[in-house]
DRENPA-3360 file (N, C-alpha, C; in nm, 2 decimals, always signed):
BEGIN
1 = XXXXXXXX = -2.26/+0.58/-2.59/-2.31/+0.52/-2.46/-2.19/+0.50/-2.36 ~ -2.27/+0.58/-2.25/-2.11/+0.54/-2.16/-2.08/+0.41/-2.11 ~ -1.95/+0.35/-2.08/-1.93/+0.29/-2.03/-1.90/+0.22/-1.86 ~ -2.02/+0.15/-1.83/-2.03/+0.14/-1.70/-1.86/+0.09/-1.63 ~ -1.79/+0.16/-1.48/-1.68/+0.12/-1.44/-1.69/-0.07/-1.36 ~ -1.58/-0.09/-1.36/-1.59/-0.20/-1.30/-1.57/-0.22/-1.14 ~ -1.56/-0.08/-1.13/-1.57/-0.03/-0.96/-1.70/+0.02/-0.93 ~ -1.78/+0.05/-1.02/-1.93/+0.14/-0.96/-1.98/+0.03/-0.87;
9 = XXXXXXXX = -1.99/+0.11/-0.76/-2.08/+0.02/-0.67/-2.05/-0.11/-0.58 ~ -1.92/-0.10/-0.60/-1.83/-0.20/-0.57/-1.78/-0.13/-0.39 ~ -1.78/-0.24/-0.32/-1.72/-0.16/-0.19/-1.58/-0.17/-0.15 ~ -1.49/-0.07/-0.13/-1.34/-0.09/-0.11/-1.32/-0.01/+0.04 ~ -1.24/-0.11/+0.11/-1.18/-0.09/+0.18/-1.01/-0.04/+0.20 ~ -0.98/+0.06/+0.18/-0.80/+0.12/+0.18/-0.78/+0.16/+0.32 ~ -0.73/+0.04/+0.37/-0.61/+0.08/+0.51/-0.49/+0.16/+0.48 ~ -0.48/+0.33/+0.53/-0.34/+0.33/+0.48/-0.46/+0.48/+0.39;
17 = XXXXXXXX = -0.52/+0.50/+0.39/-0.62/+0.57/+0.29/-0.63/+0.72/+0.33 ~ -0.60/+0.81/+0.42/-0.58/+0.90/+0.47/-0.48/+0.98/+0.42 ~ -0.36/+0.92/+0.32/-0.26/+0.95/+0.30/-0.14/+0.90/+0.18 ~ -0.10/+0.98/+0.12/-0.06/+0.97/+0.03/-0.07/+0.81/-0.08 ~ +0.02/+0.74/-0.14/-0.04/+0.64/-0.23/-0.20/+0.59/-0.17 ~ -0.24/+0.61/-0.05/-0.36/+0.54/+0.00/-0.51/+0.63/-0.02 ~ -0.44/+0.74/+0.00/-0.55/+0.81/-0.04/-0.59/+0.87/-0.17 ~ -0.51/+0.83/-0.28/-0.46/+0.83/-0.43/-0.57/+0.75/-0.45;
25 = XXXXXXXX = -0.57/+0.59/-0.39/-0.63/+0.50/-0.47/-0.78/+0.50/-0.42 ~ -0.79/+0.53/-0.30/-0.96/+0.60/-0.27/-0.99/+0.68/-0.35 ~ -0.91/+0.83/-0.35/-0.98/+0.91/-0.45/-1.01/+0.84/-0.60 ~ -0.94/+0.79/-0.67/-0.94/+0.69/-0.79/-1.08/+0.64/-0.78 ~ -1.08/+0.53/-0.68/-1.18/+0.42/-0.70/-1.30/+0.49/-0.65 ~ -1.29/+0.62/-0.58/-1.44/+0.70/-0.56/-1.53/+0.78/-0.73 ~ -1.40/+0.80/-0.78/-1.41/+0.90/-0.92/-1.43/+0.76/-0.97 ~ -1.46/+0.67/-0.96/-1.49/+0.53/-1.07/-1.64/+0.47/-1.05;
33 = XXXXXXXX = -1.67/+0.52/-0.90/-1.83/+0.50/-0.86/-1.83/+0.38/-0.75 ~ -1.70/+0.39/-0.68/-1.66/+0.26/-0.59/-1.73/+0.32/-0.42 ~ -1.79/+0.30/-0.36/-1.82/+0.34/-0.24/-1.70/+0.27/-0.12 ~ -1.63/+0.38/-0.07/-1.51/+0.40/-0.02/-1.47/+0.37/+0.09 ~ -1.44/+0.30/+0.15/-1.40/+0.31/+0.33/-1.24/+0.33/+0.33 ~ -1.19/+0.41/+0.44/-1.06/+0.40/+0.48/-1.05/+0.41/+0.58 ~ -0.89/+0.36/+0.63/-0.93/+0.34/+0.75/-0.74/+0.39/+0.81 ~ -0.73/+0.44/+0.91/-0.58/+0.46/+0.94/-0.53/+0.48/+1.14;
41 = XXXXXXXX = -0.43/+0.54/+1.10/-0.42/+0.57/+1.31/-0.47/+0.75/+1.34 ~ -0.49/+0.83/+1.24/-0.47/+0.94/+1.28/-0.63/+1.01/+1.27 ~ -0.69/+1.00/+1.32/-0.81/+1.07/+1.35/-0.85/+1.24/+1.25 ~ -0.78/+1.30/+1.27/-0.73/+1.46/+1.21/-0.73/+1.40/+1.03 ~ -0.63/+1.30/+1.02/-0.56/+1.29/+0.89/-0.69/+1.24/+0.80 ~ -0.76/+1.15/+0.86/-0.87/+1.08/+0.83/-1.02/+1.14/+0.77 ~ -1.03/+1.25/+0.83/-1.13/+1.37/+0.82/-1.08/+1.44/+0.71 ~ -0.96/+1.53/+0.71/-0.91/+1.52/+0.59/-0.94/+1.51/+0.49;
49 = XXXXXXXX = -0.92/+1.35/+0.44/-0.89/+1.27/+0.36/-1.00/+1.22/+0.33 ~ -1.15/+1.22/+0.36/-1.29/+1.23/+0.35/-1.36/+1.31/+0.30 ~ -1.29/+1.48/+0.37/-1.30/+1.58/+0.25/-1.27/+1.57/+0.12 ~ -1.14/+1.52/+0.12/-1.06/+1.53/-0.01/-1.18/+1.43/-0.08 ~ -1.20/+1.27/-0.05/-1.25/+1.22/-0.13/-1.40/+1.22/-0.20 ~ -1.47/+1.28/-0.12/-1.61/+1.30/-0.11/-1.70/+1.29/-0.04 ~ -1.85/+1.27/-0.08/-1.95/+1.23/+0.05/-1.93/+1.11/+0.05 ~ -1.99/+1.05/+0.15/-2.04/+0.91/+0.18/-1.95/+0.81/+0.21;
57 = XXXXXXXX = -1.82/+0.88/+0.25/-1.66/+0.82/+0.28/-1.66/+0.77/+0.41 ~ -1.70/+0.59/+0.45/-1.69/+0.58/+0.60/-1.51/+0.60/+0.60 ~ -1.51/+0.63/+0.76/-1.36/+0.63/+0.77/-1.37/+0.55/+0.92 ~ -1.23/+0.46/+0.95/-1.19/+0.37/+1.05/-1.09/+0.42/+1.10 ~ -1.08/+0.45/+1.26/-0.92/+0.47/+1.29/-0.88/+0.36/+1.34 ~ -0.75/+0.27/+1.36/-0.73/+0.19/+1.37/-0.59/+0.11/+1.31 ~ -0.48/+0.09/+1.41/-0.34/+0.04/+1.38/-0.32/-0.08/+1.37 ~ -0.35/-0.13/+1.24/-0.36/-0.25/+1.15/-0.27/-0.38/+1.18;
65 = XXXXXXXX = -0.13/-0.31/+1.22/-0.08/-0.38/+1.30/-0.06/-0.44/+1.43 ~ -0.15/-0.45/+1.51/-0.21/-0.46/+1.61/-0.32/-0.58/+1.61 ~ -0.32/-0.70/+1.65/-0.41/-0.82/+1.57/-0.52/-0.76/+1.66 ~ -0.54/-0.78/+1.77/-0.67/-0.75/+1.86/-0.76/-0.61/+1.77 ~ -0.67/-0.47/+1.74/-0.76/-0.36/+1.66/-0.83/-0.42/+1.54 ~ -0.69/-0.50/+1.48/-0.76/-0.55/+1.34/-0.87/-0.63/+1.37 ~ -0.86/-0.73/+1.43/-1.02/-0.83/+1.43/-1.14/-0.70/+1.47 ~ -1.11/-0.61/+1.58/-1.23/-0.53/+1.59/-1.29/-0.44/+1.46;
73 = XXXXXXXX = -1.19/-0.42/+1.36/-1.21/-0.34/+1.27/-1.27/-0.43/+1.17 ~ -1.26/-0.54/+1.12/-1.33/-0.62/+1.07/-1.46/-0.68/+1.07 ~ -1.45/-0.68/+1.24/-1.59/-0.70/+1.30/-1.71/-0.60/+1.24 ~ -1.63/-0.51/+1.24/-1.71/-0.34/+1.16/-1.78/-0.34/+1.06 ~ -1.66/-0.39/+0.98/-1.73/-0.32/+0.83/-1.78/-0.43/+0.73 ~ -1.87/-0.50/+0.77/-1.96/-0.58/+0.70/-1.87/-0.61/+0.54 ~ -1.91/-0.64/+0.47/-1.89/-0.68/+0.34/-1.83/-0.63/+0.24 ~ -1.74/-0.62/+0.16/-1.59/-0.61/+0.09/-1.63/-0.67/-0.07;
81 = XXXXXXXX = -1.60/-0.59/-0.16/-1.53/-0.66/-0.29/-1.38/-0.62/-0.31 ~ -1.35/-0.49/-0.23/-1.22/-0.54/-0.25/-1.11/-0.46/-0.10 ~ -1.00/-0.53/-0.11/-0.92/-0.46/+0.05/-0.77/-0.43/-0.02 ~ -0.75/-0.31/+0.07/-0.63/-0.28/-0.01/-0.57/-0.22/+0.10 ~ -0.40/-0.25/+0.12/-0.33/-0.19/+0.26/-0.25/-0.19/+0.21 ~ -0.19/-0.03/+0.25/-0.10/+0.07/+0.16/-0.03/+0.10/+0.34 ~ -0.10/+0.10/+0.41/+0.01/+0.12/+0.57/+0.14/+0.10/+0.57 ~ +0.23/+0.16/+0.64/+0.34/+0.15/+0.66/+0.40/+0.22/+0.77;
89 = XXXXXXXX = +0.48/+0.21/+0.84/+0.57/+0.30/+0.93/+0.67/+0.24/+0.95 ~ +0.78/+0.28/+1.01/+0.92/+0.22/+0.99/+1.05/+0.40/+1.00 ~ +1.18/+0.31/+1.00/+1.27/+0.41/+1.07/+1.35/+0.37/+0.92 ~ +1.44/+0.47/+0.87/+1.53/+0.42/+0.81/+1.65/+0.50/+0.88 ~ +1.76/+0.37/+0.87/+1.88/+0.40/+0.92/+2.01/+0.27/+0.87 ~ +2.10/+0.32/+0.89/+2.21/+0.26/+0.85/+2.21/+0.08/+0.97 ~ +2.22/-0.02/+0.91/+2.22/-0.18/+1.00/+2.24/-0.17/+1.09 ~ +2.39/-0.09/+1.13/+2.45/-0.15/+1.24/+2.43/-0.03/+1.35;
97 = XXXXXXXX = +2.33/+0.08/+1.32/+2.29/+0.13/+1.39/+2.10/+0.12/+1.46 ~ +2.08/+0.02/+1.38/+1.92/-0.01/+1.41/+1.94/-0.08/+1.47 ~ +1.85/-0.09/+1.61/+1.83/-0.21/+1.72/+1.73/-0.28/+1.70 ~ +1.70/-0.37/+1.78/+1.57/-0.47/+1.78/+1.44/-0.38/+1.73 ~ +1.44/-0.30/+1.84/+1.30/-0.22/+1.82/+1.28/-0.11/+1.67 ~ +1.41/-0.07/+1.68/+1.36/-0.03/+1.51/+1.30/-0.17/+1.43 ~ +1.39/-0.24/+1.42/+1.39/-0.33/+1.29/+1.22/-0.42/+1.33 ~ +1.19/-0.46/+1.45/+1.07/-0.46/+1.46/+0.94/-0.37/+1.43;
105 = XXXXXXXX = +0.97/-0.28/+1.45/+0.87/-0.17/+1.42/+0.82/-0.15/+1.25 ~ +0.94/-0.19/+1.15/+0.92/-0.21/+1.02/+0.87/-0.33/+0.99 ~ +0.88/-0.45/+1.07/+0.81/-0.57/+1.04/+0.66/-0.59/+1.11 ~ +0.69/-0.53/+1.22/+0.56/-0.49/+1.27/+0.41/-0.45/+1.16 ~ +0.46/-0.33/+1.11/+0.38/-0.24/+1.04/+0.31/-0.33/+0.91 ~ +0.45/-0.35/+0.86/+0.42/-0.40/+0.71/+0.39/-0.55/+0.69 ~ +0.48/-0.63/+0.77/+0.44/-0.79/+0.73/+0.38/-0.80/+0.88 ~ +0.34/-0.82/+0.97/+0.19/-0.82/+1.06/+0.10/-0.73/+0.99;
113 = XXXXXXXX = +0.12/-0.62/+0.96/+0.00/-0.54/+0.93/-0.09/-0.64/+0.80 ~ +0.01/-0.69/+0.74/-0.02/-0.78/+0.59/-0.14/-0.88/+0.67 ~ -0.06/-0.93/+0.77/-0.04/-1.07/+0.81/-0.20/-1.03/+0.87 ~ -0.24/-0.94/+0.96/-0.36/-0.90/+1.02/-0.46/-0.87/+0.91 ~ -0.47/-0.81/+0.85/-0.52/-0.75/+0.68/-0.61/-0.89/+0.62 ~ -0.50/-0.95/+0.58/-0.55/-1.13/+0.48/-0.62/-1.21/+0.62 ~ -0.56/-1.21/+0.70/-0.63/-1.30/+0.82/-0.74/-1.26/+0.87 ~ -0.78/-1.16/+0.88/-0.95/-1.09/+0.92/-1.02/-1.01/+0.83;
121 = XXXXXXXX = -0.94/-0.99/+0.70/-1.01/-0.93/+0.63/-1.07/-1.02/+0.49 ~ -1.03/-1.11/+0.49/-1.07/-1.19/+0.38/-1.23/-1.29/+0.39 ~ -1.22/-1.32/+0.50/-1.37/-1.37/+0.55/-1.48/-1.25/+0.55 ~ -1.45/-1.14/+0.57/-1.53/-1.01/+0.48/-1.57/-1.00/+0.37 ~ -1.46/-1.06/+0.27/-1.48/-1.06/+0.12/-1.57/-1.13/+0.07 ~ -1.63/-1.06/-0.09/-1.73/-1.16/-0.11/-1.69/-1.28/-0.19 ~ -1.69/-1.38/-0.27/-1.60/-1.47/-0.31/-1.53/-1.45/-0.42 ~ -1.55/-1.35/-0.48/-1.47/-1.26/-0.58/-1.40/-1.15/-0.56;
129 = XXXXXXXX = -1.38/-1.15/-0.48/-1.32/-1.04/-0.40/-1.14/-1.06/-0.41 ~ -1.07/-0.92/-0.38/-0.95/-0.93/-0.40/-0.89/-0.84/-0.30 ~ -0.76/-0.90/-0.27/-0.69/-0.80/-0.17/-0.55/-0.76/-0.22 ~ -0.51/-0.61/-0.21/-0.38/-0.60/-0.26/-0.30/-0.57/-0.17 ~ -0.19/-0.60/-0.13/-0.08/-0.59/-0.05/+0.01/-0.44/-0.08 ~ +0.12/-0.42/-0.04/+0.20/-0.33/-0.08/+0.32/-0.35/+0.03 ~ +0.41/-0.42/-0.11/+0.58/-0.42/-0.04/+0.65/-0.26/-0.08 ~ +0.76/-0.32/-0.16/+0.86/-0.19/-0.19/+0.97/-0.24/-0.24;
137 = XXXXXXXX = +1.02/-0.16/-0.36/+1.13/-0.18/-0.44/+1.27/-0.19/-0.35 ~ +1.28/-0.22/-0.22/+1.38/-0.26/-0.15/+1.39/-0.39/-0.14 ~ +1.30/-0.43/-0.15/+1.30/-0.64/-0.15/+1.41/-0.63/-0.27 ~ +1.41/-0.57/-0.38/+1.48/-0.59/-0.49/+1.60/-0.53/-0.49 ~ +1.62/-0.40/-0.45/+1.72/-0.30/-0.48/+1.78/-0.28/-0.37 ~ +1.95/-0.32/-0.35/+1.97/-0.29/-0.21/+1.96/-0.08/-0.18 ~ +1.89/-0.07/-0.09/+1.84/+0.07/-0.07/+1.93/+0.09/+0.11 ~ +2.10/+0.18/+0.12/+2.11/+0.19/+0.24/+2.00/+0.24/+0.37;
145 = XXXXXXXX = +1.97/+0.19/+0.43/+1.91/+0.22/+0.58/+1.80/+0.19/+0.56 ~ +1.75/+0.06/+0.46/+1.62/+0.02/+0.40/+1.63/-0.12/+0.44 ~ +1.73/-0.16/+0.55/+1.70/-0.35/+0.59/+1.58/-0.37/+0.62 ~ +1.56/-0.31/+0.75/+1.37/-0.32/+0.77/+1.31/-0.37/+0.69 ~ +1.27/-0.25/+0.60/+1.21/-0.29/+0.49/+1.21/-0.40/+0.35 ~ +1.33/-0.44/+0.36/+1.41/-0.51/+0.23/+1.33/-0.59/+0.31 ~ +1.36/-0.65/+0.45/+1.29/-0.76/+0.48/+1.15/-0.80/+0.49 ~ +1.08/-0.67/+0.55/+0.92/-0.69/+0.55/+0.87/-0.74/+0.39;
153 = XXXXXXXX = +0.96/-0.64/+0.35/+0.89/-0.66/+0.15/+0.90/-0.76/+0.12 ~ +1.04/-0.83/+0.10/+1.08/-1.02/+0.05/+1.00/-1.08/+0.11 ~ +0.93/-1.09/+0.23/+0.84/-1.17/+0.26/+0.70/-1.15/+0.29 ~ +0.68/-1.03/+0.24/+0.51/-1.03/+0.19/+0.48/-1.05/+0.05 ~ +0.59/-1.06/-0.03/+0.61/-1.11/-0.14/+0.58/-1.24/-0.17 ~ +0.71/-1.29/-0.06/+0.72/-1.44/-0.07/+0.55/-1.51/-0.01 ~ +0.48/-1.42/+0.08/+0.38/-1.48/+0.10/+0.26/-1.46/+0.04 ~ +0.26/-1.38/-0.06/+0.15/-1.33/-0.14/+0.11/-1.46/-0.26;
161 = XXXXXXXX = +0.20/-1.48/-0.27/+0.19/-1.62/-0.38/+0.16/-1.75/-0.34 ~ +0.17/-1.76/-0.19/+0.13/-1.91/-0.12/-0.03/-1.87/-0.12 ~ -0.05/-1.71/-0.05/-0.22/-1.70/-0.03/-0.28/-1.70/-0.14 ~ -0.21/-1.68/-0.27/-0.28/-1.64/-0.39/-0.34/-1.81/-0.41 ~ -0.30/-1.92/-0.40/-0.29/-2.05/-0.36/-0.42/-2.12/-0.31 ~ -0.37/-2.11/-0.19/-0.45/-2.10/-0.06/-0.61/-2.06/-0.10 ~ -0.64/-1.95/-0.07/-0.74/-1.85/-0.06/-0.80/-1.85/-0.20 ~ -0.78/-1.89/-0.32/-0.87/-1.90/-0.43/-1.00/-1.93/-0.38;
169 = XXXXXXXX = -1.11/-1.84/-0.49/-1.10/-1.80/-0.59/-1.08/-1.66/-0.55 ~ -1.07/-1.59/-0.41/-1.01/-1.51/-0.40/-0.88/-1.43/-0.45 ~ -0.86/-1.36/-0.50/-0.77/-1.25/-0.58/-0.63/-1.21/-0.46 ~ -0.53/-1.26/-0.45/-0.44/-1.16/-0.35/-0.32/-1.17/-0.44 ~ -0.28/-1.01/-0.43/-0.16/-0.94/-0.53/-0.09/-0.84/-0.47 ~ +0.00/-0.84/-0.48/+0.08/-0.73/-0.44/+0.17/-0.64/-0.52 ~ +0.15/-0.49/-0.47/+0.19/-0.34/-0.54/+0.36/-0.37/-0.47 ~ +0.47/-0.32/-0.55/+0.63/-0.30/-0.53/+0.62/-0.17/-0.55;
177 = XXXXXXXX = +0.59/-0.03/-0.49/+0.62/+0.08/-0.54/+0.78/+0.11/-0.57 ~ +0.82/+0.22/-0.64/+0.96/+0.22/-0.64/+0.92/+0.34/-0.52 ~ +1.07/+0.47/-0.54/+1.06/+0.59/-0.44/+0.95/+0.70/-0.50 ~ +0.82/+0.67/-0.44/+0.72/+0.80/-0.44/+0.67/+0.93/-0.37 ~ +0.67/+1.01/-0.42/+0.69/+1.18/-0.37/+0.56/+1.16/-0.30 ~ +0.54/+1.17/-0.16/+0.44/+1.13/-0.08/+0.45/+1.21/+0.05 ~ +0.37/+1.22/+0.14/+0.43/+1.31/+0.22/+0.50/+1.22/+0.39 ~ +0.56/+1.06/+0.34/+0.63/+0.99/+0.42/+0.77/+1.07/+0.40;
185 = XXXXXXXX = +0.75/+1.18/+0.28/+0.92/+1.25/+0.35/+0.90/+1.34/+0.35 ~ +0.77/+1.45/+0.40/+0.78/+1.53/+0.47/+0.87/+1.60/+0.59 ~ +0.89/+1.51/+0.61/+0.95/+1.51/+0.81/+1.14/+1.56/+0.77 ~ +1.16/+1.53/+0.61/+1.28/+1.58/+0.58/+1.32/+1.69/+0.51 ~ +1.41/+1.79/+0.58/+1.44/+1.90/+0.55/+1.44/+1.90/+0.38 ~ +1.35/+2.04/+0.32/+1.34/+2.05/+0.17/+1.43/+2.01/+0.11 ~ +1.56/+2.07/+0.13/+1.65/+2.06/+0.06/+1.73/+1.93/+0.05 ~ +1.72/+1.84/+0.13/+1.75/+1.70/+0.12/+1.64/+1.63/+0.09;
193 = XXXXXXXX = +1.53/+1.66/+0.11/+1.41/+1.59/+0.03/+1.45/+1.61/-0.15 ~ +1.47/+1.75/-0.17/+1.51/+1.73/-0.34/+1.60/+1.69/-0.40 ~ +1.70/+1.67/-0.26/+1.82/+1.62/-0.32/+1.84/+1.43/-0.38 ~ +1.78/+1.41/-0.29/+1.71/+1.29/-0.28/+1.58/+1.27/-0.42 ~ +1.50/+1.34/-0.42/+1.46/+1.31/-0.51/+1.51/+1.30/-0.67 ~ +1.63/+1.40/-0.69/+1.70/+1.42/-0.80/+1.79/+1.30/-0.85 ~ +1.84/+1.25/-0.69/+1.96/+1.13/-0.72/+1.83/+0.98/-0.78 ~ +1.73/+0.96/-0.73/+1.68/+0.90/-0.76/+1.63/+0.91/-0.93;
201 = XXXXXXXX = +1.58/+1.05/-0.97/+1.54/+1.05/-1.08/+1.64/+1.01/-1.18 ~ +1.78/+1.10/-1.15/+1.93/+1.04/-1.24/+1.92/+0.88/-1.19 ~ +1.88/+0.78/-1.13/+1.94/+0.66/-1.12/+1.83/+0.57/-1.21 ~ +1.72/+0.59/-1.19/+1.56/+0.51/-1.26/+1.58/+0.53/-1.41 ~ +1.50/+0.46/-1.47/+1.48/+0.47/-1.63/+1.43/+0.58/-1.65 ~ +1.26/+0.57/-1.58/+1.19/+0.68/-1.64/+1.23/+0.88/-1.61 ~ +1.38/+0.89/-1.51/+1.41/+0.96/-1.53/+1.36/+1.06/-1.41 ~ +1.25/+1.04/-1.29/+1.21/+1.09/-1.17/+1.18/+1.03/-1.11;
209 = XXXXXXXX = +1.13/+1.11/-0.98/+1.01/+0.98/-0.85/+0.91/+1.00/-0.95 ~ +0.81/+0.86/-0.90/+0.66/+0.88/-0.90/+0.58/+0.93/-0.84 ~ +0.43/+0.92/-0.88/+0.35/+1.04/-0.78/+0.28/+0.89/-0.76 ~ +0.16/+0.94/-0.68/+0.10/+0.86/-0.58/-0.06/+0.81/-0.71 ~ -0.09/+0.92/-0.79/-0.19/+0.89/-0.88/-0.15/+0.80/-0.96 ~ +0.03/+0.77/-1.04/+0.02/+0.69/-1.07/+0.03/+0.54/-1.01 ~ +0.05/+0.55/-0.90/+0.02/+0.39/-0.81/-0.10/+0.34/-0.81 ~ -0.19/+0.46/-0.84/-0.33/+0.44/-0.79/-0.38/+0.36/-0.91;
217 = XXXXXXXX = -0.36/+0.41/-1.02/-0.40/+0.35/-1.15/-0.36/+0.14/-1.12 ~ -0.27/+0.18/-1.06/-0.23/+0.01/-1.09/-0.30/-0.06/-0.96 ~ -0.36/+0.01/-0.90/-0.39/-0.07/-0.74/-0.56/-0.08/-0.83 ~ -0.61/+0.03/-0.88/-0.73/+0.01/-0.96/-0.73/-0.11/-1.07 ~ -0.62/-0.14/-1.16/-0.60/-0.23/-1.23/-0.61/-0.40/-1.17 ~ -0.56/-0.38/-1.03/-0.55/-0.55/-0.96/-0.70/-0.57/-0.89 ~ -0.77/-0.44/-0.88/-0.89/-0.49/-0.81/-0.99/-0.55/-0.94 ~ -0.91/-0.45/-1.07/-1.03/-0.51/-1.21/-1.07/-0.62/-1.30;
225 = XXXXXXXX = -0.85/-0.62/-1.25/-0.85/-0.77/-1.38/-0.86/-0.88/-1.30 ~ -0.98/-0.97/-1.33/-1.00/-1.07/-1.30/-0.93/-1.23/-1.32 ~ -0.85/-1.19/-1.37/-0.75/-1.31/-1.44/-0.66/-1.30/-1.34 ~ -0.59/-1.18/-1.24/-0.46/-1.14/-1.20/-0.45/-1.15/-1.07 ~ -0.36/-1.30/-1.06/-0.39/-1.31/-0.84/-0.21/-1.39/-0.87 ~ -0.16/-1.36/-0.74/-0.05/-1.38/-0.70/+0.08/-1.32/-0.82 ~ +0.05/-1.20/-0.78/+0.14/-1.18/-0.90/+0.21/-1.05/-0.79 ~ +0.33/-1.00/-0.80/+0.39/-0.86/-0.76/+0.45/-0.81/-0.89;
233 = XXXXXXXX = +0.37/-0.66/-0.89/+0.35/-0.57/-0.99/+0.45/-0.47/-0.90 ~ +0.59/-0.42/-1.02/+0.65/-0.33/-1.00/+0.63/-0.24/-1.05 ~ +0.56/-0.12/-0.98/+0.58/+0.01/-1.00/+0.68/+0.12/-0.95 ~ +0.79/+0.10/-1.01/+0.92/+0.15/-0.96/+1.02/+0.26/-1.05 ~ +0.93/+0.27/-1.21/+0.99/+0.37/-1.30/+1.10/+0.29/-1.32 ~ +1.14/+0.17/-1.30/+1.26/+0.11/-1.39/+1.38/+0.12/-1.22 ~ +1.38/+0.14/-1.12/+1.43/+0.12/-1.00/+1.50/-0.03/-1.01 ~ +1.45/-0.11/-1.05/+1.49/-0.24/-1.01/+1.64/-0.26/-1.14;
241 = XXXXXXX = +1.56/-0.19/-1.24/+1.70/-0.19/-1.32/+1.78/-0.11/-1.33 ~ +1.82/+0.00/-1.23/+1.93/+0.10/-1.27/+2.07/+0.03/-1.20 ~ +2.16/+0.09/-1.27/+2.27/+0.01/-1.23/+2.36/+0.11/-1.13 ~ +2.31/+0.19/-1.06/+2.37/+0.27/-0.92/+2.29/+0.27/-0.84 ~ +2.30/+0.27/-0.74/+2.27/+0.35/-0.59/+2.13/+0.46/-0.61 ~ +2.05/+0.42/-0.56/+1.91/+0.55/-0.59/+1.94/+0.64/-0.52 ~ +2.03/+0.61/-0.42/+2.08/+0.76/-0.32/+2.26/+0.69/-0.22;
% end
């Protein structure tokens, strides 16, 4: 006798879902019997990524970070068991070469995008409902030309555990991916993309990057287990403990 999923029929919302880890965890929670919404900025990427996941896929365009888009996108989509924001954008570069506007653009994205996300998206939810966040193994691991980031992360971290608080009996958790082969490094020439990938794989325990399916499994895990709120789950292949430089 088969056994029914704990996603069948369940409705999820993936900001961030058009594309790589985001579109991992749609496809996932679609193959589970989850009826799917994603939502992102790129119109093209979005359709896509609808194909890829199947019929009946609403799709949202809309830059999460942006409080005014977010409340209208909320306004949208009626009722939630579960929200998940995998969004991101940001510059990496060396400190003393990033100015205001970089370094805001990475807090922008990731801790407002958070901050927009839990604040209009949770009054959607049904009272069992759960939302997962997504920092990055730079909160933990100093990563050069990753300040931006180191900071957005430490404090969606640091604030995931006050909402997890707060917001009961609602579910809020947050994903730490380590460095995943995604196509956020497309934009870099192949041969430094592998080179990069290599130094990482010699630095991590498990020995490579991750793929985006296995993030997916664990973003599927925080929407199931019902015991599991305020917690940040690292999925980083052992990142947090190598004792060099990932690059």
């Amino acid at each position: 006798m088969a056994v029914k999923s704990a996603l069948a029929n369940r409705r999820i919302l993936v900001i961030g879902g058009s594309s790589g880890i985001g579109l991992a965890t749609a496809y996932a929670a679609a193959q589970q019997g989850a009826r799917v919404a994603i939502a992102g900025r790129d119109a093209a990427r979005l359709k896509a990524a609808a194909d890829r996941i199947g019929e009946n896929v609403e799709t949202y365009r809309v830059d999460i970070s942006k409080e005014g888009r977010a409340k209208q996108l909320f306004s949208r989509v009626g009722k939630l068991d579960h929200l998940i924001l995998t969004a991101a954008d940001g510059v990496f570069k060396p400190f003393l070469d990033t100015d205001r506007a970089d370094f805001s653009g990475a807090i922008d994205s990731k801790l407002w995008g958070s901050y927009n996300t839990v604040r209009y998206g949770v009054p959607c939810l049904k009272r069992r409902g759960s939302v997962t966040l997504t920092s990055g193994c730079a909160a933990h691991k100093p990563l050069e030309g990753l300040s931006p980031f180191a900071t957005a992360n430490g404090a969606i971290e640091a604030m995931c555990k006050t909402l997890a608080f707060e917001l009961a009996p609602i579910r809020i958790n947050t994903i730490s991916p380590g460095i995943i082969e995604t196509p956020v490094f497309d934009g870099m020439p192949k041969a430094d993309r592998t080179a990069l990938f290599r130094s990482v794989g010699r630095a991590v325990s498990i020995g490579r990057v991750g793929r985006a399916d296995e993030l997916a499994e664990a973003y599927l895990y925080l929407m199931t287990n019902t015991y599991t709120t305020g917690v940040v789950l690292e999925v980083d292949g052992g990142a947090k403990l190598a004792r060099k430089p990932l690059w």
